[in-house]
NUMIDO-426693 format. One record per residue (C-alpha): y, z, x negated. Coordinates in steps of 0.1 Angstrom, whole numbers, plus 2048, in hexadecimal, padded with zeros to 3 digits. Layout:
YZX...
! end
This chain:
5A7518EFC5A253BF035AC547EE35CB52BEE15D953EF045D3560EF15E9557ED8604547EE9601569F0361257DEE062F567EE6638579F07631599EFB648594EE166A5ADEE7684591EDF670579EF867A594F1169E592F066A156DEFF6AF56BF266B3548F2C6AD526F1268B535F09683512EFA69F517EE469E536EDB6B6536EB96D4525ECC6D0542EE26D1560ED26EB54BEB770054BED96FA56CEDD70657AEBB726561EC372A577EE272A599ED1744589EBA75C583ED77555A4EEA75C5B7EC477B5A6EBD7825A6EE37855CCEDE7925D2EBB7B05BDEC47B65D5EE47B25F2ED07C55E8EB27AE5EEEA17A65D8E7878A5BEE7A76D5BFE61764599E6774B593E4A7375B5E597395A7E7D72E582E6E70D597E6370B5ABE8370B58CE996F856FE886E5580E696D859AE826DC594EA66D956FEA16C256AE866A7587E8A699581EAC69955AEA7686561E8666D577E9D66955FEB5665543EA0648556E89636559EA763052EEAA62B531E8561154AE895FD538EA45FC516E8F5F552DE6E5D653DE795CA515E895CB50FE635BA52EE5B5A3535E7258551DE5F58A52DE4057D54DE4A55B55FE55559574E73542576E9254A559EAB566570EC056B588EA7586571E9659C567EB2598590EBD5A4598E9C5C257FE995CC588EBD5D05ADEB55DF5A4E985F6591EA96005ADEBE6075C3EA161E5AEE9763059FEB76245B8ED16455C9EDF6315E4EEB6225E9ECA62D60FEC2631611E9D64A5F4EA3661607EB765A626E9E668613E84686604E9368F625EA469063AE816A761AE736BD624E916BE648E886C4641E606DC625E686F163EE816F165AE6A6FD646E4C719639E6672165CE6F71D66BE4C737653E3E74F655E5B752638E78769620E6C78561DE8C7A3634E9179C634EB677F64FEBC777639EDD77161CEC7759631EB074A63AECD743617EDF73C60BEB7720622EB271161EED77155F6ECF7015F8EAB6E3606EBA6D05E7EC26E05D8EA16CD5F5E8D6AC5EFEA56AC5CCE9F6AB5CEE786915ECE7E67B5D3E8C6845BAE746755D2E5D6585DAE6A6525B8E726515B2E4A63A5CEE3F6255C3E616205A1E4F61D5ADE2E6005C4E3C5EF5A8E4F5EF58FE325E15AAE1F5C35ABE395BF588E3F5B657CE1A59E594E1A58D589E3656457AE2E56E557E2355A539E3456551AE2254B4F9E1B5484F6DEE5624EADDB57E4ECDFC59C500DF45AE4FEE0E5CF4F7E015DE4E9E235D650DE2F5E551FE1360350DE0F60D513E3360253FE2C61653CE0C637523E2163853CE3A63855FE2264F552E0B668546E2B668568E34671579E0D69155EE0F697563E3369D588E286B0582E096C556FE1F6C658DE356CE5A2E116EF588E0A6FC58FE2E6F95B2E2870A5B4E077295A1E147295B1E337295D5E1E7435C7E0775E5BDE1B75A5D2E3B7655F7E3B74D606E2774C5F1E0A752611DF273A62EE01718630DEC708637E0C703611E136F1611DF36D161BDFB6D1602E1B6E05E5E016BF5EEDE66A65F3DFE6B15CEE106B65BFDEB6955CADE06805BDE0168259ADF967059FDD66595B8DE364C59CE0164F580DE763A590DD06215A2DE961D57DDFA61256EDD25FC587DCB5E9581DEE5E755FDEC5D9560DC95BE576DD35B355FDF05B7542DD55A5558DBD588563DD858353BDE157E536DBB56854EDBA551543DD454F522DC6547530DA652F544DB651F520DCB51F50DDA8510526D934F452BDAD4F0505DAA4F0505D874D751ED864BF50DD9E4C54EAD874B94FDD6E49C508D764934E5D8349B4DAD5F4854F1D514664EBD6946E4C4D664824BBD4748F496D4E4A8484D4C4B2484D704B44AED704C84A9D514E2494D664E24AAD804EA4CCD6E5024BDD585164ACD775114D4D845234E2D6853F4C8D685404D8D885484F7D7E5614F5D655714E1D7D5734FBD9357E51AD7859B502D6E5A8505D955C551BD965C853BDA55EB544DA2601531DBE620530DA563450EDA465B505D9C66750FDBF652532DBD65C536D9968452FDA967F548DCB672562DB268F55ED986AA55EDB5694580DC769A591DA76B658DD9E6C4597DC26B15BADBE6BD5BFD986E05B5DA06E15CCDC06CE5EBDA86EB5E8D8F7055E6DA66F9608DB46F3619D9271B60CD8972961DDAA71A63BD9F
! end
C-alpha cells in the first residue's frame, strides 16, 4: 500500500498535472480544449492584424503539441504504475529496494522538479527561437512577431520535455532489463513483456505521429522552403526508429536473459540427473534425465527476438519515415 501511494504521489508531481486546471479526470479533453483555445486566440489576432493564416502549422501547434503532448505525459504515468505491478515479480532486489528504485525512477521521468527536464526543454526553446529568428518571423506586423515569438515559448518547452521524456524512457528501460531477474523455471513472463514492449512501441508511433504533423505543418506553413527546418524535420523523422529499435533490442535482452536462466536451471538439473545415473543406472534415472533434456531443447527453441507481423509493419513504416525525410533533405540541398 505504501509503495501503491508512492507511485500514484508521481502523478502530482507531474508538470502538466499542475497545468491540467480543471477536468483532471479527463485530462485529454482538456488540454484538446485547450489547443482549440489557442486556435481561436491565433486566428482571433491574425484576422485583426491582417495578417495570412498558416492553418496546417497552427493544426500542429494546438492538438499535435499542446493537445497531444501533456495528455501523452499524463497518460504514461497510469501506464507506468500498472507496468511496474506487472514487473515488479520478475525482478530481484532487497524487500524495499525495488519500490525505492521504481519510485525514483518515476520521478525521473515525471518529476516536474526534475532539473535535467527543464535543461532540456529550455535549450529546445533557445534552438527553436534562434532557428525562428535566423530565418526571419513570418508576419509583416513586427508587433505580431513579437507576441508570435513570446507565444511559441511554451510550444518549444513542451516538445523539449516531450524529448526528454523519450530519451528518459529509453534510459530507464535500458536499466530495468538489467535488473537481477527473479522468475520461478520455465515462466517467461510474457503478460509482462508484452505490456513493456505495448507501451515502448506506443510511444516510437506516438512520435512518428508527432514526425507527420511536423512535416505538414513545415510544408504548408511559412517556412516550407528554408533548410533550417531540416535538421528539426530529421532529427523528429529519425526518433521514432531510434525508440522502436532501442525498445527491440531491450526486450530481447530481457527475453534473452530469462532464457538464459532457464538454461542455466536445466543444465544444473541435467547435471545432477546425471550423476544420479551414473551412481544408480536404472531405468527410472534414465526417464528422468531424458524428460530433463526434453526440457532443455524445449527451452533453446524459445524465442528471444520479440519480432512479429505488427513489429515487422511499425518497423517498415519507422524507416521509411526517416529515409524519406533524409532524402528529402539531401534533394533541397
Amino acid at each position: 500500500m505504501k509503495r501503491k501511494n508512492s507511485l500514484e504521489d508521481i502523478v502530482s508531481r507531474n508538470l502538466y498535472w499542475h497545468l491540467t486546471l480543471f477536468l483532471k479526470s479527463k485530462y485529454i479533453v482538456y488540454w484538446l480544449m485547450l489547443g482549440t483555445v489557442v486556435i481561436l486566440i491565433g486566428e482571433i489576432v491574425l484576422h485583426f492584424f491582417g495578417e495570412p493564416r498558416f492553418i496546417w502549422t497552427e493544426i500542429f501547434f494546438a492538438y499535435f503539441i499542446i493537445g497531444a503532448i501533456p495528455a501523452v505525459n499524463l497518460f504514461s504515468v497510469n501506464v507506468f504504475i500498472k507496468l511496474i505491478d506487472a514487473l515488479s515479480p520478475m525482478f530481484k532486489l532487497e524487500v524495499e529496494s525495488f519500490p525505492s528504485w521504481i519510485i525514483h525512477e518515476g520521478r525521473k521521468l515525471f518529476d516536474v522538479r526534475y532539473l535535467p527536464m527543464w535543461a532540456t526543454s529550455l535549450s529546445i526553446n533557445f534552438l527553436g527561437s534562434l532557428t525562428l529568428v535566423t530565418a526571419g518571423l513570418p508576419f509583416k506586423s513586427e508587433l505580431v512577431n513579437i507576441i508570435t515569438l513570446i507565444a511559441i515559448q511554451p510550444i518549444f518547452f513542451i516538445c523539449g520535455q516531450g524529448a526528454y521524456f523519450l530519451a528518459a524512457i529509453m534510459i530507464f528501460q535500458y536499466r530495468l532489463v538489467r535488473l537481477s531477474l527473479s522468475i520461478p523455471f520455465l515462466e517467461y513472463c510474457n503478460r509482462a513483456i508484452y505490456k513493456l514492449s505495448s507501451s515502448s512501441y506506443s510511444l516510437a508511433f506516438f512520435a512518428l505521429i508527432e514526425y507527420g504533423g511536423l512535416f505538414f505543418a513545415v510544408r504548408f506553413g511559412p517556412y516550407g522552403d528554408s533548410n533550417l527546418m531540416m535538421p528539426w524535420l530529421i532529427g523528429l523523422a529519425v526518433t521514432p526508429i531510434i525508440t522502436f529499435v532501442w525498445s527491440i533490442f531491450q526486450i530481447h535482452f530481457l527475453q534473452q536473459e530469462i532464457k538464459l536462466k532457464h538454461m542455466e536451471s536445466i543444465t544444473s538439473e541435467i547435471q545432477r540427473l546425471f550423476d544420479e545415473f551414473i551412481s544408480n543406472p536404472n531405468l527410472n534415472n534414465i526417464d528422468r534425465l531424458s524428460k530433463a533434456v526434453e526440457i532443455q531443447r524445449s527451452v533453446e527453441q524459445n524465442k528471444e527476438w520479440p519480432i512479429s507481423l505488427q513489429v515487422v509493419i511499425t518497423l517498415i513504416i519507422t524507416a521509411a519515415a526517416a529515409v524519406s525525410q533524409i532524402l528529402i533533405a539531401i534533394s533541397s540541398l
